[in-house]
PyMOL CGO cylinders between C-alpha atoms (Angstrom):
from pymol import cmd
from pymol.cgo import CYLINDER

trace = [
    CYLINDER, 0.00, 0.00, 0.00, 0.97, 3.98, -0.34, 0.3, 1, 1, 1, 1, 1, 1,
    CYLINDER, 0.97, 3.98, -0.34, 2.18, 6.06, 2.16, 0.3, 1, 1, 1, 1, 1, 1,
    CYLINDER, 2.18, 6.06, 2.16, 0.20, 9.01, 2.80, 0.3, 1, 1, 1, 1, 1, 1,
    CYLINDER, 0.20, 9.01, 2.80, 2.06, 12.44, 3.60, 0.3, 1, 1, 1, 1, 1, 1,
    CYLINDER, 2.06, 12.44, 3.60, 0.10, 15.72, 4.73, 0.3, 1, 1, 1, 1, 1, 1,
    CYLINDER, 0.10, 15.72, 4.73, 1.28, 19.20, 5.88, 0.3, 1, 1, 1, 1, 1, 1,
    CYLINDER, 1.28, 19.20, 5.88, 0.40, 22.93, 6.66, 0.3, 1, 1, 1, 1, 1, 1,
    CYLINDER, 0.40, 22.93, 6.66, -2.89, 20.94, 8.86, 0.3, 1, 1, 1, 1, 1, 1,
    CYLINDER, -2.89, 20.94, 8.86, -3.62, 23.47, 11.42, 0.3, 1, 1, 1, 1, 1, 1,
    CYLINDER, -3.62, 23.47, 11.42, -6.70, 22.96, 14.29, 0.3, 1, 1, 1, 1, 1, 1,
    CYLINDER, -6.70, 22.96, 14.29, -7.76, 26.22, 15.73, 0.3, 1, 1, 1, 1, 1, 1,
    CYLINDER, -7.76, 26.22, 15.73, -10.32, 27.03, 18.23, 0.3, 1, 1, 1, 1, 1, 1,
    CYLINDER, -10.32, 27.03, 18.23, -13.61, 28.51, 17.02, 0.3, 1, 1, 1, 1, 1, 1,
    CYLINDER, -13.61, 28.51, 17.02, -13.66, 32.29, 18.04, 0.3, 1, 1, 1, 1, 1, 1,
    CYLINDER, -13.66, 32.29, 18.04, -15.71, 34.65, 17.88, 0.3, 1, 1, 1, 1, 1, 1,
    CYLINDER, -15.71, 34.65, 17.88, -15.42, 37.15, 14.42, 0.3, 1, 1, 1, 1, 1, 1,
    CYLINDER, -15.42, 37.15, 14.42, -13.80, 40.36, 15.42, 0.3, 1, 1, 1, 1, 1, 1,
    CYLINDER, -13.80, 40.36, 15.42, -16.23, 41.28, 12.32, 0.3, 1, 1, 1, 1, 1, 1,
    CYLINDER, -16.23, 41.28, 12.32, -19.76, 40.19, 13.19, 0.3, 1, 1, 1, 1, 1, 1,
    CYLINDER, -19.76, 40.19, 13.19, -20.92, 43.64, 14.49, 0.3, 1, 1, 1, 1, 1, 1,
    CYLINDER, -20.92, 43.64, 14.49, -19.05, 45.92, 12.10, 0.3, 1, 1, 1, 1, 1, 1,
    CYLINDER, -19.05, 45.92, 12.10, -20.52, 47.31, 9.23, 0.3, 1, 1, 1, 1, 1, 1,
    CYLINDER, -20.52, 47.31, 9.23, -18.98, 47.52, 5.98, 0.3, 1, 1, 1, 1, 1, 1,
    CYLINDER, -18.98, 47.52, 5.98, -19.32, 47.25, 2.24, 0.3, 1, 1, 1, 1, 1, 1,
    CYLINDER, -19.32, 47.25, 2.24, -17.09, 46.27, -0.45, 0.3, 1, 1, 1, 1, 1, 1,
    CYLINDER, -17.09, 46.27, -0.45, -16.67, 47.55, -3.64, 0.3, 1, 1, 1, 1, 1, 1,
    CYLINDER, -16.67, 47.55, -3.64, -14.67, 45.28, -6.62, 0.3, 1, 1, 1, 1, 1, 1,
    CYLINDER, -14.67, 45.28, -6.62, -13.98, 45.44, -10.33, 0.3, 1, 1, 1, 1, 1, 1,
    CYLINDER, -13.98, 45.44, -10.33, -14.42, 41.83, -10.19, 0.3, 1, 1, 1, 1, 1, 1,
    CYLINDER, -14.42, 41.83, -10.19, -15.94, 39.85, -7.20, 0.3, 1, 1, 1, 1, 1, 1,
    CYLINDER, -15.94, 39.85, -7.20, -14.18, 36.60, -6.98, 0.3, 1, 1, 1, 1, 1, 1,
    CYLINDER, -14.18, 36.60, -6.98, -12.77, 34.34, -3.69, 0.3, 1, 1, 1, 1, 1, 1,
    CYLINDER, -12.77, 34.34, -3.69, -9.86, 35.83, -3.63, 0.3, 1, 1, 1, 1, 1, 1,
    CYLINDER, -9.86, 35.83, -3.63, -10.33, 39.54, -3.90, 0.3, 1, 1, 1, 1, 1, 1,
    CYLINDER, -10.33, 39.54, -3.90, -13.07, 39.14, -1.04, 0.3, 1, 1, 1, 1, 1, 1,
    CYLINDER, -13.07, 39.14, -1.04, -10.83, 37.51, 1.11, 0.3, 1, 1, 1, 1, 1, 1,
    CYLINDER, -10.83, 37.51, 1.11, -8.27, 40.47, 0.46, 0.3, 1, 1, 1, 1, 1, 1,
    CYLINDER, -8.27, 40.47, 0.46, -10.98, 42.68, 1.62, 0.3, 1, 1, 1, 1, 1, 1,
    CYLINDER, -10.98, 42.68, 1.62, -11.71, 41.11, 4.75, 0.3, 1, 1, 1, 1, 1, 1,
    CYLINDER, -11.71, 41.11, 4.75, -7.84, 41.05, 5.48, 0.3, 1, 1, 1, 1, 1, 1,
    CYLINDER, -7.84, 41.05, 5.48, -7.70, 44.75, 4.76, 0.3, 1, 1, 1, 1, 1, 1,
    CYLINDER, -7.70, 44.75, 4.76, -11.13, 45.43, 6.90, 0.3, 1, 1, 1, 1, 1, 1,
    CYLINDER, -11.13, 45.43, 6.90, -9.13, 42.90, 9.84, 0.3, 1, 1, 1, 1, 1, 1,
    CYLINDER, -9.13, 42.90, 9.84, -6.00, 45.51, 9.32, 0.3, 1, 1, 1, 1, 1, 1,
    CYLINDER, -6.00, 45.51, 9.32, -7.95, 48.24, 10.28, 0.3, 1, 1, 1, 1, 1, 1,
    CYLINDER, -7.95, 48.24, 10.28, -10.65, 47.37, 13.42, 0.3, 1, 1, 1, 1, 1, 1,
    CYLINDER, -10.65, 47.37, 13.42, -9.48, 47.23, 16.48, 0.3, 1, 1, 1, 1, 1, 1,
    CYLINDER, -9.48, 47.23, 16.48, -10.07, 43.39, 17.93, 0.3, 1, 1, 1, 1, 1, 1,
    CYLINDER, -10.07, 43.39, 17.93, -8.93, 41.99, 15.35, 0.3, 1, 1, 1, 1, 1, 1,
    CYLINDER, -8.93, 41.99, 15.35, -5.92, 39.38, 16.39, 0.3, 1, 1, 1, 1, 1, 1,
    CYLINDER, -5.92, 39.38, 16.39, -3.54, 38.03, 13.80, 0.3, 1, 1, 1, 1, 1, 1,
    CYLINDER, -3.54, 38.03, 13.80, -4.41, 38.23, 9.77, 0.3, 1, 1, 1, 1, 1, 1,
    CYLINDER, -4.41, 38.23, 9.77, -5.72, 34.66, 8.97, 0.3, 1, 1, 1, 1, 1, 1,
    CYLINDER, -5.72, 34.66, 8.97, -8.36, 35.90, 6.72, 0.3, 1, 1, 1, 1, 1, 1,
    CYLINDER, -8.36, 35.90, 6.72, -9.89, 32.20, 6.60, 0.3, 1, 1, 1, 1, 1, 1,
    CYLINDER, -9.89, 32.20, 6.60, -10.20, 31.77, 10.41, 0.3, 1, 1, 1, 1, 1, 1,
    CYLINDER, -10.20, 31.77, 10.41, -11.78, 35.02, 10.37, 0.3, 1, 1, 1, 1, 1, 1,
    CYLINDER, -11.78, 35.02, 10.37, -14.15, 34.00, 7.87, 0.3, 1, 1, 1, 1, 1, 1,
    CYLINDER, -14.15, 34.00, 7.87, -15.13, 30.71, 9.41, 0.3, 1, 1, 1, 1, 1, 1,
    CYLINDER, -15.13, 30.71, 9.41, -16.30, 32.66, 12.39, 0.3, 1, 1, 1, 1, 1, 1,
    CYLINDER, -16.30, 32.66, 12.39, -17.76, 35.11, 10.47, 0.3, 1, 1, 1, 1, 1, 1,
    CYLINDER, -17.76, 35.11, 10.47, -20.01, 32.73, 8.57, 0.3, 1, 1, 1, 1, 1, 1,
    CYLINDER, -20.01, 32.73, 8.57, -20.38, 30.05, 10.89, 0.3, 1, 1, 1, 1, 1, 1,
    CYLINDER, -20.38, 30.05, 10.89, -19.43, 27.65, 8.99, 0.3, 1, 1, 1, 1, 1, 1,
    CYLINDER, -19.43, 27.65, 8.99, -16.62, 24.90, 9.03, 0.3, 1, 1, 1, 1, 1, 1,
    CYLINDER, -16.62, 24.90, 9.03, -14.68, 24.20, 6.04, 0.3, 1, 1, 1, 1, 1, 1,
    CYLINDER, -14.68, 24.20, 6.04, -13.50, 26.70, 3.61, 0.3, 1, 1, 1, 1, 1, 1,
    CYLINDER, -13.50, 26.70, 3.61, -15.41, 24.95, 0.63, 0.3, 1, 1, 1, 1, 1, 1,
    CYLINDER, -15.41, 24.95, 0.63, -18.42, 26.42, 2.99, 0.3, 1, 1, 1, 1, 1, 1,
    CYLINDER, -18.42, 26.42, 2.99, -16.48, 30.13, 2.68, 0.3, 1, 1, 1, 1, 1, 1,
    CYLINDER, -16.48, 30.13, 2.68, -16.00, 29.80, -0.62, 0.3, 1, 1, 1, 1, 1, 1,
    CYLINDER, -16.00, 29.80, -0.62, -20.00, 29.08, -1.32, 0.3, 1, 1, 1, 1, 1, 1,
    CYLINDER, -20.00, 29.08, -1.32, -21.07, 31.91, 0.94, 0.3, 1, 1, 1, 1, 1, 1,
    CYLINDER, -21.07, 31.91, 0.94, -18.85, 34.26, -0.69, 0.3, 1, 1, 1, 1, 1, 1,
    CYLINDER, -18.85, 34.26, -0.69, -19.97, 33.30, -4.01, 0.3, 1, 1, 1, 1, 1, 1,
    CYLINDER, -19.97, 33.30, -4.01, -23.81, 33.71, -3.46, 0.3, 1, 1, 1, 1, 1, 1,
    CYLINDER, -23.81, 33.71, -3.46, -22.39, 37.13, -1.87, 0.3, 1, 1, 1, 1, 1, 1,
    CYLINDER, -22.39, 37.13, -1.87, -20.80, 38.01, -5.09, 0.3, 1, 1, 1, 1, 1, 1,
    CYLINDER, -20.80, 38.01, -5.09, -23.88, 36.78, -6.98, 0.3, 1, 1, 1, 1, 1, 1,
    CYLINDER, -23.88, 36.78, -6.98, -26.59, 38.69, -5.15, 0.3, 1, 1, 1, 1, 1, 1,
    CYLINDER, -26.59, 38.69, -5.15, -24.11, 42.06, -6.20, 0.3, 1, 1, 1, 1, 1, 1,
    CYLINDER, -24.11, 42.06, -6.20, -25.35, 41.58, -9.49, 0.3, 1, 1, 1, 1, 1, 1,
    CYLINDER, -25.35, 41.58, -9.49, -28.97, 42.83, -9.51, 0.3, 1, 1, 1, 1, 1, 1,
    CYLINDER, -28.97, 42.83, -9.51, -31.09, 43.38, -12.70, 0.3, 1, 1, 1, 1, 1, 1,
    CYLINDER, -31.09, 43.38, -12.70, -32.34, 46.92, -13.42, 0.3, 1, 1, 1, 1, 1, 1,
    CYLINDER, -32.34, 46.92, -13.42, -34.26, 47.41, -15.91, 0.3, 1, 1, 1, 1, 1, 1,
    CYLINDER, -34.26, 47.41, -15.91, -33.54, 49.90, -18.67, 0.3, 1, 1, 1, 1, 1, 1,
    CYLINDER, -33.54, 49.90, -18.67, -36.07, 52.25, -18.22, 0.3, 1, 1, 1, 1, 1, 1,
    CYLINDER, -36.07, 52.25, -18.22, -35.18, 52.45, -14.68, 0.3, 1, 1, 1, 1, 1, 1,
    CYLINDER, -35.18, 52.45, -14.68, -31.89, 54.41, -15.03, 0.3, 1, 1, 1, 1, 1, 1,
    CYLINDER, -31.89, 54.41, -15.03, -33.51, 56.14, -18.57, 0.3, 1, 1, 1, 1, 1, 1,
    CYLINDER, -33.51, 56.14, -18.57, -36.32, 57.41, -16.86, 0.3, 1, 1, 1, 1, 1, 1,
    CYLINDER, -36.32, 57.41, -16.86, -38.43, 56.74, -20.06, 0.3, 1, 1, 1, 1, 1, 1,
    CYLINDER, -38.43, 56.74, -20.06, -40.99, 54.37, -20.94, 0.3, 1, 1, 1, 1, 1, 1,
    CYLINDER, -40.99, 54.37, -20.94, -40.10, 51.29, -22.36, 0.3, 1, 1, 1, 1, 1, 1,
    CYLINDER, -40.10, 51.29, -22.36, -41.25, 52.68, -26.45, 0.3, 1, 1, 1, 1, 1, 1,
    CYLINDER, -41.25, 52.68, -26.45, -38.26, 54.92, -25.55, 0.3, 1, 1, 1, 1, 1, 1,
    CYLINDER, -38.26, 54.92, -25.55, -36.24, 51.99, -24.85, 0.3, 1, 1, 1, 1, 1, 1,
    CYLINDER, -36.24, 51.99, -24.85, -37.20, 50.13, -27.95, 0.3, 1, 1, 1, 1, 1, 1,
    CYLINDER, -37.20, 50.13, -27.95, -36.61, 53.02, -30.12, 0.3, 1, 1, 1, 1, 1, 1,
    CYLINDER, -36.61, 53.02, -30.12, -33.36, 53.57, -28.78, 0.3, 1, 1, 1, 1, 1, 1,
    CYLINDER, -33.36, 53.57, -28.78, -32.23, 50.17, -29.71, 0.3, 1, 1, 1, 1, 1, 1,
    CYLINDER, -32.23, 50.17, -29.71, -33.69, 50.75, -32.65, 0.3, 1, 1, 1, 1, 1, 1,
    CYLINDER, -33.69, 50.75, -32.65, -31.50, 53.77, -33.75, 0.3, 1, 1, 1, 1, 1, 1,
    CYLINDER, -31.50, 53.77, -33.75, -34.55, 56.18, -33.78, 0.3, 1, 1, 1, 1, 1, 1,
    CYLINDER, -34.55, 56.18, -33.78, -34.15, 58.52, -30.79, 0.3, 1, 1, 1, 1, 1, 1,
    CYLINDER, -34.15, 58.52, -30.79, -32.35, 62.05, -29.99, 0.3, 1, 1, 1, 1, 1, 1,
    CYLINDER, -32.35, 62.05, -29.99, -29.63, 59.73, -27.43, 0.3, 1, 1, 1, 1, 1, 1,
    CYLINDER, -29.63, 59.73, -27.43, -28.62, 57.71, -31.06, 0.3, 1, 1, 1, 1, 1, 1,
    CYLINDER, -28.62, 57.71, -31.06, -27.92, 61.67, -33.08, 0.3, 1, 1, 1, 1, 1, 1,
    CYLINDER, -27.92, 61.67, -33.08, -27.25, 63.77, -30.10, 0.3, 1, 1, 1, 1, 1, 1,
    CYLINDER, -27.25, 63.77, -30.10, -23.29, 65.19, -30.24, 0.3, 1, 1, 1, 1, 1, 1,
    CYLINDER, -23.29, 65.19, -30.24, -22.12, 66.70, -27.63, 0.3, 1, 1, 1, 1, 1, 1,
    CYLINDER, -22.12, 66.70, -27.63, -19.60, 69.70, -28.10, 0.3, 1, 1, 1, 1, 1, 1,
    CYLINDER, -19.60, 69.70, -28.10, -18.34, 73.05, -26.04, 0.3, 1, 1, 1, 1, 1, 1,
    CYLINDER, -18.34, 73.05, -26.04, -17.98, 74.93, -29.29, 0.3, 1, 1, 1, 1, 1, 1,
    CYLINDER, -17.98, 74.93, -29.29, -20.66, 76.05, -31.56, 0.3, 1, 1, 1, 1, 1, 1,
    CYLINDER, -20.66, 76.05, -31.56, -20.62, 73.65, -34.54, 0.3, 1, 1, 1, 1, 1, 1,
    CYLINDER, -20.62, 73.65, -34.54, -21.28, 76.84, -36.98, 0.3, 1, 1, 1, 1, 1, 1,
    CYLINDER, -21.28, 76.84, -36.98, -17.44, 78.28, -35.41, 0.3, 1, 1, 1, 1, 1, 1,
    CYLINDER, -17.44, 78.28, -35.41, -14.98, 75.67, -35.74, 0.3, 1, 1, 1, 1, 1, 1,
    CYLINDER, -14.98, 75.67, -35.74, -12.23, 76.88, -37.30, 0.3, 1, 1, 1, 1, 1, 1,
    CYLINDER, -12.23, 76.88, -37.30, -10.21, 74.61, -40.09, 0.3, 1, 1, 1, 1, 1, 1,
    CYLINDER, -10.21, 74.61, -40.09, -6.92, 72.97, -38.32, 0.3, 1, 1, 1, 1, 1, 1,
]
cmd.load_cgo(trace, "trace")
């Protein structure tokens, strides 16, 4: 039979989170594993009760959980629920014929041009 070697296996105590009563947000260009575990290292950096910097300990406490596979699916329905649908006409303010005729090509937003200079006084270059 094989011979079985493991390392880095470390047991810690379940403590409380020196997070569970702050308040925070995060903000990422993209929300993946890693980059929220970088935020919660930086957030540990600066409150005060926060002992040591293992960001995973942290998080096991903070989610109750007991396994990092268990992190890693809280933080991804965390990153998921960041992603909420809003519709169009929402952030247009118009009604939705406005919307249509947009994508269409047929509104003022497709023709508008925006300049700082009267068209009529541009001088040739």
């Amino acid at each position: 039979t094989g011979v079985s070697t493991y390392s880095k296996i470390e047991f810690h105590e379940m403590a409380q989170s020196c997070l569970k009563d702050e308040n925070f947000e995060f903000i990422f260009d993209e929300c993946t594993i890693e980059s929220f575990a970088e935020k919660v290292k930086e957030l540990m950096t600066a409150t005060s009760g926060c002992v040591g910097d293992n960001v995973w300990v942290e998080l096991l406490a903070f989610f109750d959980v007991n396994s990092k596979p268990q992190i890693e699916e809280r933080i991804g329905a965390l990153c998921t629920s960041g992603y909420d649908y809003v519709p169009f006409d929402s952030k247009t303010g118009n009604h939705f014929q406005f919307s249509n005729e947009f994508y269409d090509g047929g509104t003022i937003w497709n023709y508008e041009l925006e300049s700082n200079v009267d068209v009529n006084r541009i001088e040739i270059m």
